[in-house]
PLY file of the C-alpha trace (Angstrom):
ply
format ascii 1.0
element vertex 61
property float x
property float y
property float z
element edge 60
property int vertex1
property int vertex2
end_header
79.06 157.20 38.19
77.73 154.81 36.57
74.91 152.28 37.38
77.48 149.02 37.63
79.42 151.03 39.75
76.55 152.52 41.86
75.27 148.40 42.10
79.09 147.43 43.07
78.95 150.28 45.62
75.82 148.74 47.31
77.34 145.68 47.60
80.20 146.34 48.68
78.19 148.55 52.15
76.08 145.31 52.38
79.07 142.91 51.82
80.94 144.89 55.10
77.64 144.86 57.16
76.46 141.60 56.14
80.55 140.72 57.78
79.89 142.32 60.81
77.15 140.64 61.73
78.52 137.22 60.88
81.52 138.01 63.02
79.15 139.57 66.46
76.55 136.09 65.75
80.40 134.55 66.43
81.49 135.96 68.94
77.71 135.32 70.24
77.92 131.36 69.48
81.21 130.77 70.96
80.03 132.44 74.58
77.10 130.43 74.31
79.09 127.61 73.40
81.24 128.16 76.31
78.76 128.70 78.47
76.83 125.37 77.44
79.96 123.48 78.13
80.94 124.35 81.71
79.50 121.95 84.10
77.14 123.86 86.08
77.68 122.35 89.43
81.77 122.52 88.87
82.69 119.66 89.52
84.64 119.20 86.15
86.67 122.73 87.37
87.04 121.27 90.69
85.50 124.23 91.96
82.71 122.81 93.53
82.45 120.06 96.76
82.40 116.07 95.45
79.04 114.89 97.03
79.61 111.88 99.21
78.68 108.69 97.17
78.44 111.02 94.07
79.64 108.95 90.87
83.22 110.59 89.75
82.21 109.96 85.63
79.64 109.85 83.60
77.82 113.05 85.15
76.60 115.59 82.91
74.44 118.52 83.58
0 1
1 2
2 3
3 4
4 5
5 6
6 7
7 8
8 9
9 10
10 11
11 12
12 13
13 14
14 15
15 16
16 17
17 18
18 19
19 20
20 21
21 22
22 23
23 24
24 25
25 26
26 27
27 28
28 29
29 30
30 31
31 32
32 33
33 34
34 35
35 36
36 37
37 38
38 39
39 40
40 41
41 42
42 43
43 44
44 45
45 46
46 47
47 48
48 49
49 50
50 51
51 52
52 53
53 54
54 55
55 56
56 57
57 58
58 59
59 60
């Protein structure tokens, strides 16, 4: 083998891990994403109680 094709080699093992990361920091971004986005006291899912008096817009947590 020679050393072009030992270099390609390498790159191509970093090239696939270098990928794999980029796709788990995705997946990782996304949930926080998610996460960020939810209203925290629900009232956006209609999960939680409406407060009496409580504004129904313009809330954000």
């Amino acid at each position: 083998m020679t050393m072009s094709e030992e270099r390609r080699m390498t790159i191509a093992k970093e090239m696939a891990s270098l990928q794999g990361e980029v796709d788990d920091l995705r997946k990782l971004v996304n949930t926080l994403l998610t996460i960020i986005m939810e209203e925290a006291d629900g009232v956006q899912s209609g999960a939680a109680p409406m407060p009496p008096g409580a504004p129904r817009a313009g809330i954000s947590m």
